[in-house]
LUMMI-576984 format. One record per residue: residue number from 1; residue in one letter; x, y, z of N, C-alpha, C, O in turn. Coordinates in nm, 2 decimals. Example, Ala and Ser with C-alpha at 12.3 -4.5 7.8 and 13.67 -1.06 7.14 Angstrom:
2
  resi  resn     n.X     n.Y     n.Z    ca.X    ca.Y    ca.Z     c.X     c.Y     c.Z     o.X     o.Y     o.Z
     1     A    1.32   -0.57    0.78    1.23   -0.45    0.78    1.32   -0.33    0.78    1.42   -0.33    0.85
     2     S    1.28   -0.22    0.71    1.37   -0.11    0.71    1.29    0.00    0.79    1.34    0.11    0.80
END
This chain:
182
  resi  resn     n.X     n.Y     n.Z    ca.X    ca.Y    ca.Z     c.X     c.Y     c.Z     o.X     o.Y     o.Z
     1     X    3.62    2.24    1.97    3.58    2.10    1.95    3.43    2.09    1.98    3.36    2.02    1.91
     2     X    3.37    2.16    2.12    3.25    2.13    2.11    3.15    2.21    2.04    3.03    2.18    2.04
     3     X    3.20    2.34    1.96    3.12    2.38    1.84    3.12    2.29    1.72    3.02    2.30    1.65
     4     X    3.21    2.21    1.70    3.20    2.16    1.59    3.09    2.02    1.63    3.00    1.99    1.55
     5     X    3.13    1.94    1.75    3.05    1.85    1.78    2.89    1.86    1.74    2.81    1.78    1.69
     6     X    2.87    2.04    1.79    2.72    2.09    1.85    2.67    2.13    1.66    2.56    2.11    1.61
     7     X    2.77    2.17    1.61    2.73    2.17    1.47    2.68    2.00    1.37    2.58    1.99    1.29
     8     X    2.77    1.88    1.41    2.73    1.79    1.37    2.63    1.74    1.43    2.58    1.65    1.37
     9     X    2.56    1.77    1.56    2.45    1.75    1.62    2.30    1.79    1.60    2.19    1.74    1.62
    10     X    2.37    1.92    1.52    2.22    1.97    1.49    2.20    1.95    1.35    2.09    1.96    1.30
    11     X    2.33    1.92    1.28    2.25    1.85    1.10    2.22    1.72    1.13    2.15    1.65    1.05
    12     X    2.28    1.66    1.26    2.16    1.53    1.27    2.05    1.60    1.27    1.96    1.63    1.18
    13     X    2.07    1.64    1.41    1.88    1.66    1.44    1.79    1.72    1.32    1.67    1.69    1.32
    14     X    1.82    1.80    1.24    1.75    1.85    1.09    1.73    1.78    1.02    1.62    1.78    0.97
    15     X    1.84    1.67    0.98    1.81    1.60    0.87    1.68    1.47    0.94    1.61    1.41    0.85
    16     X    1.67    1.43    1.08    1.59    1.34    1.11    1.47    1.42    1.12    1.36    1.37    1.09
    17     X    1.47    1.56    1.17    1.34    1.61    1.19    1.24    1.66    1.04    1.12    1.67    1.03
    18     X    1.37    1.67    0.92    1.33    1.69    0.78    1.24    1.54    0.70    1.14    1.53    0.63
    19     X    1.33    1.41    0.76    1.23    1.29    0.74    1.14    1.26    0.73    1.06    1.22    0.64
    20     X    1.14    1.29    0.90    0.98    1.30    1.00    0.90    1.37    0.93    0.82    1.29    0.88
    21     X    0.88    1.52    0.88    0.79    1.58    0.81    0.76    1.51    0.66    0.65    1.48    0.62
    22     X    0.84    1.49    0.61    0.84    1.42    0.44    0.79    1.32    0.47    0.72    1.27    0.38
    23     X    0.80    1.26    0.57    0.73    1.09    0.59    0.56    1.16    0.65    0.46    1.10    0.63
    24     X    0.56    1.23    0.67    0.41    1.30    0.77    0.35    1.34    0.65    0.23    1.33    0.65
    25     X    0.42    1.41    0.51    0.34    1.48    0.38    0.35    1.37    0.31    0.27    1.40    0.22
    26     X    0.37    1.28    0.30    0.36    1.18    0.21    0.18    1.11    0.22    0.12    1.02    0.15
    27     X    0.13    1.19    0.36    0.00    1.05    0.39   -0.12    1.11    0.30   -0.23    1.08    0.34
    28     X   -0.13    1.17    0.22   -0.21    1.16    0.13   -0.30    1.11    0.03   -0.31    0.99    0.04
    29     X   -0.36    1.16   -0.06   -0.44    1.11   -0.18   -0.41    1.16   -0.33   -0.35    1.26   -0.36
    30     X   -0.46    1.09   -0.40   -0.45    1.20   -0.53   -0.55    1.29   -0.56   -0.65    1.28   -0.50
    31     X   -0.52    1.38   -0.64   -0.62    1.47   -0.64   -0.72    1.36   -0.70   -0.69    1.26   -0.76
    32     X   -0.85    1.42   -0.66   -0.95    1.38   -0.71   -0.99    1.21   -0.67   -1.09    1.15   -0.71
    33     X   -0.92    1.18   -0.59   -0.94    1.03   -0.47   -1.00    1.04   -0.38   -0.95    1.13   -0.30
    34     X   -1.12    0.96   -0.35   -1.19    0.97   -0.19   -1.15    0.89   -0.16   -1.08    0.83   -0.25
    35     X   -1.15    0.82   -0.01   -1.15    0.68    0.06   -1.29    0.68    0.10   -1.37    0.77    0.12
    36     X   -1.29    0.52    0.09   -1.39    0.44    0.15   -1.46    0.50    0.26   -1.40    0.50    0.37
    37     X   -1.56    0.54    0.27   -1.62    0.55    0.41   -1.77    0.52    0.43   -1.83    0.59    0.34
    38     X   -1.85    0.46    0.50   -1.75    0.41    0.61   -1.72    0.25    0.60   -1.78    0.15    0.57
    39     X   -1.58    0.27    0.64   -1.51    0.11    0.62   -1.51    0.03    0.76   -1.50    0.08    0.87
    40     X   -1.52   -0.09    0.71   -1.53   -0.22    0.83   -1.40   -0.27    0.80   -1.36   -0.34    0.70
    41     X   -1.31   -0.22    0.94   -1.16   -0.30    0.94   -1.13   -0.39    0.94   -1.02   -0.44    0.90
    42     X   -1.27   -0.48    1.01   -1.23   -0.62    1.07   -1.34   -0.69    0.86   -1.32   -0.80    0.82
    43     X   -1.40   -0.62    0.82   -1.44   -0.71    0.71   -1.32   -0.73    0.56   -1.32   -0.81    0.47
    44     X   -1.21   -0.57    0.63   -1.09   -0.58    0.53   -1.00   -0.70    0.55   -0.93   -0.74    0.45
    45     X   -0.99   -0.76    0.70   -0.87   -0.83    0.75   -0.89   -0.93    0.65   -0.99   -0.95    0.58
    46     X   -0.76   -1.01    0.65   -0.74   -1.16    0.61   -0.63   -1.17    0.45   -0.53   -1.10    0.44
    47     X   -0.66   -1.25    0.36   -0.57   -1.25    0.26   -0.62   -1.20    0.10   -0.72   -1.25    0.04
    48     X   -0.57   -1.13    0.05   -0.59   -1.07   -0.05   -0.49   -1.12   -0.16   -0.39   -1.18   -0.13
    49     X   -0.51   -1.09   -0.29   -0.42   -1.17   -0.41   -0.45   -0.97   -0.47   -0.54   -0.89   -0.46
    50     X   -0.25   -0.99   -0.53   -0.28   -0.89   -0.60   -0.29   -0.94   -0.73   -0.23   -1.03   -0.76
    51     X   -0.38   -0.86   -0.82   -0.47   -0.90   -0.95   -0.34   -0.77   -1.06   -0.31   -0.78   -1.18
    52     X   -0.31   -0.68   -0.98   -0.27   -0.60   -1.11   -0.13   -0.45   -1.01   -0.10   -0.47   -0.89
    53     X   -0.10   -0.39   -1.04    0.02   -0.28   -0.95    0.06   -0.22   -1.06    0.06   -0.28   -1.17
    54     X    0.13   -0.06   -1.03    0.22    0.03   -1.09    0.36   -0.07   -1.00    0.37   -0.10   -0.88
    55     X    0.43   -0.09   -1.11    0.57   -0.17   -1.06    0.67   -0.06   -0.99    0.73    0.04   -1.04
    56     X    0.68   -0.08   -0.88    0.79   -0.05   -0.78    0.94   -0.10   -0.76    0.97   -0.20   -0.83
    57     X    1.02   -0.05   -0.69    1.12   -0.14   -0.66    1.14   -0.23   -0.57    1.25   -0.30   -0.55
    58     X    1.06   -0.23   -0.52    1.01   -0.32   -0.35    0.95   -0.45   -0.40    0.95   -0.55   -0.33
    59     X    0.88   -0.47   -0.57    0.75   -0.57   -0.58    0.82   -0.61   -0.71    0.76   -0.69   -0.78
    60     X    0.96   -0.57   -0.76    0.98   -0.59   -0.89    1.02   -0.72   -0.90    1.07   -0.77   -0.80
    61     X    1.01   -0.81   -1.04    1.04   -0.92   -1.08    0.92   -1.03   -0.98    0.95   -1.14   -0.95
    62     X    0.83   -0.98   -0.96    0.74   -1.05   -0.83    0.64   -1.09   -0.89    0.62   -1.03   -0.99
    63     X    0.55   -1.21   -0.86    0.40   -1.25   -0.93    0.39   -1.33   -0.80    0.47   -1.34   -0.70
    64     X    0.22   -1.42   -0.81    0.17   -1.44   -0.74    0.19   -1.37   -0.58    0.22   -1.43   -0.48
    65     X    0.18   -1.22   -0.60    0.17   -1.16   -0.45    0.05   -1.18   -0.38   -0.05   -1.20   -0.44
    66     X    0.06   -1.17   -0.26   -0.06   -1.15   -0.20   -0.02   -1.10   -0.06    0.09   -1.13   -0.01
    67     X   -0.12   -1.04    0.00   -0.10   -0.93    0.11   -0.19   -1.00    0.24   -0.31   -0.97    0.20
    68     X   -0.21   -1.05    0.34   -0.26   -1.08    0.45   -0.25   -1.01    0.53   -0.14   -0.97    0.56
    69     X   -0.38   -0.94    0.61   -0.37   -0.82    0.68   -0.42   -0.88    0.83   -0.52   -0.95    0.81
    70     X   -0.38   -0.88    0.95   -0.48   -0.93    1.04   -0.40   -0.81    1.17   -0.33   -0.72    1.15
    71     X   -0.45   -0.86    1.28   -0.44   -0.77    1.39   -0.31   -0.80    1.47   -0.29   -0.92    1.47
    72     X   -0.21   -0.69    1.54   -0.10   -0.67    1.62   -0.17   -0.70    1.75   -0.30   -0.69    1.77
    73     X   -0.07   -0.73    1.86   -0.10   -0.72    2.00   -0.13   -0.58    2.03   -0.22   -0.57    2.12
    74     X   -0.10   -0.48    1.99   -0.06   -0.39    2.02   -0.18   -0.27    1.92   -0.16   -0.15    1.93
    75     X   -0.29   -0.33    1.84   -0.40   -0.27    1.75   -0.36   -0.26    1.62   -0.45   -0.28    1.54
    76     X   -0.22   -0.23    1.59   -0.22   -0.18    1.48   -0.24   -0.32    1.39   -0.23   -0.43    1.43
    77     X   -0.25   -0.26    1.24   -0.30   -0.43    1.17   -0.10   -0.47    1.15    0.01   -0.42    1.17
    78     X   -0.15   -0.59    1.10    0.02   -0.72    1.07   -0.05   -0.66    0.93   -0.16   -0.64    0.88
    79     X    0.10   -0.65    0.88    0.09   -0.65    0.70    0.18   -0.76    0.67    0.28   -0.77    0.73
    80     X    0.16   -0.85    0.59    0.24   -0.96    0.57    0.22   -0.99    0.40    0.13   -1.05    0.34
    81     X    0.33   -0.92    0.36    0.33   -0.92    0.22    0.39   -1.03    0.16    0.48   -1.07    0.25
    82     X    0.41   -1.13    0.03    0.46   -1.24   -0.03    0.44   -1.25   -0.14    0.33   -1.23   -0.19
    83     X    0.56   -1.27   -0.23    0.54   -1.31   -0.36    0.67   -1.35   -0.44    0.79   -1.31   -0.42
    84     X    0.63   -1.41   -0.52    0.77   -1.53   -0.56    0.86   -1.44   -0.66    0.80   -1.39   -0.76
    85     X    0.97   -1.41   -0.64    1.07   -1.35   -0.75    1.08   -1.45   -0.85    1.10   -1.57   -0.84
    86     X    1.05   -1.37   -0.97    1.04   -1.53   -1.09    1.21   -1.55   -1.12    1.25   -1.66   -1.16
    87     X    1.31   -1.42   -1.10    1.45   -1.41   -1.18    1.52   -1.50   -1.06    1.59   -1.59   -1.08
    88     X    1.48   -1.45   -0.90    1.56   -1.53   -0.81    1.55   -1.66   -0.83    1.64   -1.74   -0.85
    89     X    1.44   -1.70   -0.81    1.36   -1.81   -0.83    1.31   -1.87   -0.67    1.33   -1.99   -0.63
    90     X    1.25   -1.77   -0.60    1.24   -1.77   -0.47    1.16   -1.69   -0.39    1.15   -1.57   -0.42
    91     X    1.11   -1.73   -0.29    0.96   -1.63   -0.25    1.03   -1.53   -0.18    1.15   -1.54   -0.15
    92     X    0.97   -1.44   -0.17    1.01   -1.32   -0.09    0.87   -1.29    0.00    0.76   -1.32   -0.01
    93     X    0.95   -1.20    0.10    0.84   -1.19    0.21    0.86   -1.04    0.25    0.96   -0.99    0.24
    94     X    0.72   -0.98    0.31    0.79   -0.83    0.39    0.67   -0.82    0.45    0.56   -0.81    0.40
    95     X    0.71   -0.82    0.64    0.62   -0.75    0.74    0.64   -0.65    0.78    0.73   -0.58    0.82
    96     X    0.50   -0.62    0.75    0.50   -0.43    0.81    0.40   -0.44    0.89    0.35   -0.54    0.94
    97     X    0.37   -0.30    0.92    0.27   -0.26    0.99    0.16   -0.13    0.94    0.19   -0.04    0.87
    98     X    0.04   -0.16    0.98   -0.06   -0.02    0.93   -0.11    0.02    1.04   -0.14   -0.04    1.14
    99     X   -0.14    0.16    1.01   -0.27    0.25    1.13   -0.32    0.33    1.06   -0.25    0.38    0.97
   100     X   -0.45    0.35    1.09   -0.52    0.44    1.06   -0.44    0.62    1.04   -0.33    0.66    1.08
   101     X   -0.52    0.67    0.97   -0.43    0.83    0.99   -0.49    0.86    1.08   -0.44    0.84    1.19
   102     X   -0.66    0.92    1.08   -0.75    0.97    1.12   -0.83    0.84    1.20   -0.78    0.76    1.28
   103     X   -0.98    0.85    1.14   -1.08    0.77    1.15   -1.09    0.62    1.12   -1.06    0.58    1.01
   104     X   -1.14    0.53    1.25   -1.04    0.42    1.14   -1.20    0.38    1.05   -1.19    0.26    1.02
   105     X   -1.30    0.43    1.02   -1.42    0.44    0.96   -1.39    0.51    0.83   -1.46    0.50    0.73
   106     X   -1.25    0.57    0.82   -1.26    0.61    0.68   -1.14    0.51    0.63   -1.07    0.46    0.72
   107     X   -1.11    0.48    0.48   -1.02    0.37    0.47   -0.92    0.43    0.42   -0.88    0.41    0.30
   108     X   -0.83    0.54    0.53   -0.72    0.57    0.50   -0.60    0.54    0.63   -0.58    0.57    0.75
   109     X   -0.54    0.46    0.54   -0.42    0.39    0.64   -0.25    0.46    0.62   -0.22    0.52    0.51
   110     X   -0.16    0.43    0.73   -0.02    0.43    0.71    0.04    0.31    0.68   -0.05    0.23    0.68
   111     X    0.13    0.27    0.66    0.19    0.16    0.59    0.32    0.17    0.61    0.38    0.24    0.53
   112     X    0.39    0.11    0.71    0.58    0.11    0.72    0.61   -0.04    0.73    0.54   -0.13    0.78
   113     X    0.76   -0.07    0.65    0.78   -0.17    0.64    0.94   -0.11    0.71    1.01   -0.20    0.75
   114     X    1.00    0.02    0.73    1.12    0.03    0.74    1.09    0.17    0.90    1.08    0.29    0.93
   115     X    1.10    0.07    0.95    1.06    0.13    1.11    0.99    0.33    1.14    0.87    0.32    1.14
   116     X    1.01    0.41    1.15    0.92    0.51    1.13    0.84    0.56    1.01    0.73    0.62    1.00
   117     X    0.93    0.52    0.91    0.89    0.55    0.77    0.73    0.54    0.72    0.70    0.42    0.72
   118     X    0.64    0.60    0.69    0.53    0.55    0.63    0.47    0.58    0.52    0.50    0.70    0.48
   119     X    0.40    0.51    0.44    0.33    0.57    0.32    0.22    0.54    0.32    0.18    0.46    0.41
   120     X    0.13    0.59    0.20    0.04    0.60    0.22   -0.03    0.52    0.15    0.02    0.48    0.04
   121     X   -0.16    0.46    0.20   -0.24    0.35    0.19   -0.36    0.35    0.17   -0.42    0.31    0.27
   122     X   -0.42    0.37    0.08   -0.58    0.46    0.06   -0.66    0.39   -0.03   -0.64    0.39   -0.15
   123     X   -0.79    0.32    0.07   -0.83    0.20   -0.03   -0.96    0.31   -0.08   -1.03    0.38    0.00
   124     X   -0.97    0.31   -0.24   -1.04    0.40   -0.28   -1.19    0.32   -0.35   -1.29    0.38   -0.39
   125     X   -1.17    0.20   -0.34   -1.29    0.14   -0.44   -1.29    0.00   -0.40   -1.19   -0.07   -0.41
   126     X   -1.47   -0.03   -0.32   -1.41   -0.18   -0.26   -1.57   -0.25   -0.22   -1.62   -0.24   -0.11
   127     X   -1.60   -0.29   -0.31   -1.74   -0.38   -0.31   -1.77   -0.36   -0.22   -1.70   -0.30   -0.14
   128     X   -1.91   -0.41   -0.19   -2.01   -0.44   -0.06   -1.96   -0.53   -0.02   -1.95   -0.52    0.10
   129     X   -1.90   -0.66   -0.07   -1.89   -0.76   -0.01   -1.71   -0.79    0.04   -1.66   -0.89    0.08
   130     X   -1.67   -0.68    0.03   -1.54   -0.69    0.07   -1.44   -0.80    0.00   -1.35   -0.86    0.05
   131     X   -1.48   -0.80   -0.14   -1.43   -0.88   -0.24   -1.32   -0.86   -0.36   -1.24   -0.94   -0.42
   132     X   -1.34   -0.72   -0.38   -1.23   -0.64   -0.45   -1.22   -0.56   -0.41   -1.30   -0.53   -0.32
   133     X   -1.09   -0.44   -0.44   -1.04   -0.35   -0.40   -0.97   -0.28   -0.45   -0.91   -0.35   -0.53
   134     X   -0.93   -0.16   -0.47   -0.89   -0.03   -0.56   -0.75    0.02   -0.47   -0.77    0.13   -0.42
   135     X   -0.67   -0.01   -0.45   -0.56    0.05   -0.37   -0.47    0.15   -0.43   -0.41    0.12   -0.53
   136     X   -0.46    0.31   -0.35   -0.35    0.36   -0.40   -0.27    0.44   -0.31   -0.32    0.47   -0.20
   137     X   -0.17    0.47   -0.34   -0.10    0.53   -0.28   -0.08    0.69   -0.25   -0.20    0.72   -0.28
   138     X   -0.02    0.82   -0.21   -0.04    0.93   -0.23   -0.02    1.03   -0.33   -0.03    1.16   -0.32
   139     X    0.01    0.94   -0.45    0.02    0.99   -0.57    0.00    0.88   -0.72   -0.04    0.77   -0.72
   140     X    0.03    0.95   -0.81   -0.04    0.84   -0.94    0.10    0.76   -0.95    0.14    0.73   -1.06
   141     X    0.16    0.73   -0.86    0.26    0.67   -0.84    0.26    0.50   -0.82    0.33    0.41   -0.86
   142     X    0.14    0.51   -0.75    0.10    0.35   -0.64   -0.04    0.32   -0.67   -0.12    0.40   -0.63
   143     X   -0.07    0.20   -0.74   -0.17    0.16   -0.74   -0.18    0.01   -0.74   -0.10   -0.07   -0.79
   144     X   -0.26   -0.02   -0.70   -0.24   -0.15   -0.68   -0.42   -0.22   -0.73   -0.51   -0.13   -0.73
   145     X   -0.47   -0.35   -0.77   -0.56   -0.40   -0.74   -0.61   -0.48   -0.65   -0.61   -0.59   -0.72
   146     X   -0.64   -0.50   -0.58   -0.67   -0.63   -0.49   -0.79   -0.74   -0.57   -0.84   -0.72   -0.68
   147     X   -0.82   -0.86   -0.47   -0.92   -0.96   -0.45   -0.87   -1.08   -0.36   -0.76   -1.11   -0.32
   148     X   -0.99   -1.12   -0.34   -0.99   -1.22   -0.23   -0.99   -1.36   -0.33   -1.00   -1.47   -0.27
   149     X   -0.98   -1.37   -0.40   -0.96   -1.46   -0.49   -0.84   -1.43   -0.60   -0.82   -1.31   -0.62
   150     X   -0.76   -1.54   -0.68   -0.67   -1.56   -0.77   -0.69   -1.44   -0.90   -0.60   -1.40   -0.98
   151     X   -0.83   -1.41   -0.89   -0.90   -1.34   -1.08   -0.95   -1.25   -1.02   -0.91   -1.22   -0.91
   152     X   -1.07   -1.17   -1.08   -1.20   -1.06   -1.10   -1.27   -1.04   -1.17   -1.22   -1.06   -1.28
   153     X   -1.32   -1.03   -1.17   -1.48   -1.02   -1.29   -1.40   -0.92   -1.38   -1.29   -0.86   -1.37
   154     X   -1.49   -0.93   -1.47   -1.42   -0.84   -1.59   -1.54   -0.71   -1.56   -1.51   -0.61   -1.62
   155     X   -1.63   -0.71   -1.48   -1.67   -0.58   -1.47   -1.62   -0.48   -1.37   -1.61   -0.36   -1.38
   156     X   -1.58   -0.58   -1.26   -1.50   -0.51   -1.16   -1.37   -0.43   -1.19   -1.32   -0.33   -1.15
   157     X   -1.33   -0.55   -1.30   -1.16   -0.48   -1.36   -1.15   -0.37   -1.41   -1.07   -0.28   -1.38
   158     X   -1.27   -0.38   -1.50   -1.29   -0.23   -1.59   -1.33   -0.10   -1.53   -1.30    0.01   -1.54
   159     X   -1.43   -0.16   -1.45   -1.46    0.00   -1.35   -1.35    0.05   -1.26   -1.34    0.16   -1.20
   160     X   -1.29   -0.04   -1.27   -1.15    0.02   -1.12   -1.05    0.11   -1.23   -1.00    0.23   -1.21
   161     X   -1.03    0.02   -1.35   -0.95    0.05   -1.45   -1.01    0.20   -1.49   -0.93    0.29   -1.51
   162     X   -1.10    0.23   -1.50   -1.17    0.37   -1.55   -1.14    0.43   -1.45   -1.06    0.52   -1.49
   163     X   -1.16    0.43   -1.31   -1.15    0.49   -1.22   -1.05    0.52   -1.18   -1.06    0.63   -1.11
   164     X   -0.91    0.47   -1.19   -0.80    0.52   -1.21   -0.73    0.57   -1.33   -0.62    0.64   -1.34
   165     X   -0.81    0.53   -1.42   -0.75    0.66   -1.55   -0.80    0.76   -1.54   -0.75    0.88   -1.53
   166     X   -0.93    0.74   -1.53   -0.96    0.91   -1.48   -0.89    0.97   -1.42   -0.84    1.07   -1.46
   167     X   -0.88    0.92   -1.30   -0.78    1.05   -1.16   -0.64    1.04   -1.21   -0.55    1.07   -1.15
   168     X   -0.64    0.99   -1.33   -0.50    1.02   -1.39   -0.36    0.90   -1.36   -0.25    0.93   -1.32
   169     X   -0.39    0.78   -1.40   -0.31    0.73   -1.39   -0.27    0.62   -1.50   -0.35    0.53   -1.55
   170     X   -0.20    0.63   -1.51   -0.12    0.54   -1.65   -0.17    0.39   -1.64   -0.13    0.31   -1.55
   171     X   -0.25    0.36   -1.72   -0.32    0.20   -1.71   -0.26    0.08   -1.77   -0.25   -0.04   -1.75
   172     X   -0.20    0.17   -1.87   -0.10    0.11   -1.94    0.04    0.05   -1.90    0.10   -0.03   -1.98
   173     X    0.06    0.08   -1.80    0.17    0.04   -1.69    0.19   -0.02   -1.61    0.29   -0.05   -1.55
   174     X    0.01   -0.08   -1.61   -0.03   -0.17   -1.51    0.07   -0.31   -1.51    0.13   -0.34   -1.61
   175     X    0.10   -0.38   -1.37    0.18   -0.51   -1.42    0.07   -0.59   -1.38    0.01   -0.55   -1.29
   176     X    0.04   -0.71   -1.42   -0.05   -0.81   -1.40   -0.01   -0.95   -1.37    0.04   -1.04   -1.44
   177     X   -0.06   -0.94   -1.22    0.03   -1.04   -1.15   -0.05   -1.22   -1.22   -0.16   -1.26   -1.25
   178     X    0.08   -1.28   -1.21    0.05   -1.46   -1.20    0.03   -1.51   -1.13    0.13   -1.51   -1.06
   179     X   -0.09   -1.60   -1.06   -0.11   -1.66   -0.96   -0.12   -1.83   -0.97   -0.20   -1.92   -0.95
   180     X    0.02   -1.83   -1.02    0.04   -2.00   -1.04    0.09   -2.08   -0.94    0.09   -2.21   -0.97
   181     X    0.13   -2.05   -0.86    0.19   -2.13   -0.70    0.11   -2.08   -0.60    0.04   -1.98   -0.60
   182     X    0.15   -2.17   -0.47    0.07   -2.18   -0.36    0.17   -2.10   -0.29    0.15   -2.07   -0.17
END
């Protein structure tokens, strides 16, 4: 009995220690993606509108999202994500949390909304004035647009838009969020 215990003990322990690594390889870039450097954390904080995303299953059926980043007791930033389900007919909400991987001068972050779990968060293209933003994930999987405003210039759109077809990502897929509610 306690071989078999010590046997179900250790495919726990593998299968949590196999997580931990897959959640550790996931913090990456795409090929051919730099991050921001050097970035001002505290000029990222506050509320952002998303303008555009590769649709997930976390964001699906969703418009007027927007992402509010500010500071934990504890350093790490508050992620406070929101956006109205158009089919529920009802806002939805999700707090998480971010940290830095490395440097917090370069703008690559972790991202968990599901307690150890993290992904990856790599702001790759982001005005001087901290006004737009290029967000992707650690593959051509996650992309996201930001702004601190409802819209974007149409010059801004297009260079982000180039800048991710280039490093390979389907533009065509983009979903383009509505920002018709408060």
């Amino acid at each position: 009995m306690k071989t078999k215990k010590l046997n179900v003990m250790l495919a726990i322990g593998s299968c949590v220690a196999s997580l931990v690594i897959i959640s550790c390889s996931t913090l990456s870039l795409p090929k051919g993606a730099t991050a921001i450097s050097p970035f001002n954390k505290d000029e990222y904080l506050g509320k952002w509108y998303e303008i555009a995303r590769l649709d997930f299953k976390y964001e699906k059926n969703l418009d007027n999202v927007t992402a509010t980043y500010s500071i934990n007791d504890n350093g790490s930033i508050k992620v406070d994500n929101r956006g109205y389900n158009y089919k529920k007919m009802e806002w939805e909400q999700s707090i998480g949390k971010a940290k830095f991987i490395k440097d917090p001068t370069v703008a690559r972050l972790k991202v968990s909304f599901f307690g150890p779990f993290y992904a990856a968060y790599n702001i790759i293209a982001l005005d001087s004035e901290y006004q737009y933003a290029l967000v992707v994930g650690n593959n051509l999987d996650y992309l996201w647009i930001l702004s601190r405003t409802k819209t974007i210039p149409e010059n801004i759109k297009s260079a982000y838009m180039q800048q991710a077809k280039d490093l390979g990502y389907d533009i065509d897929a983009l979903v383009w969020n509505k920002h018709d509610k408060n």
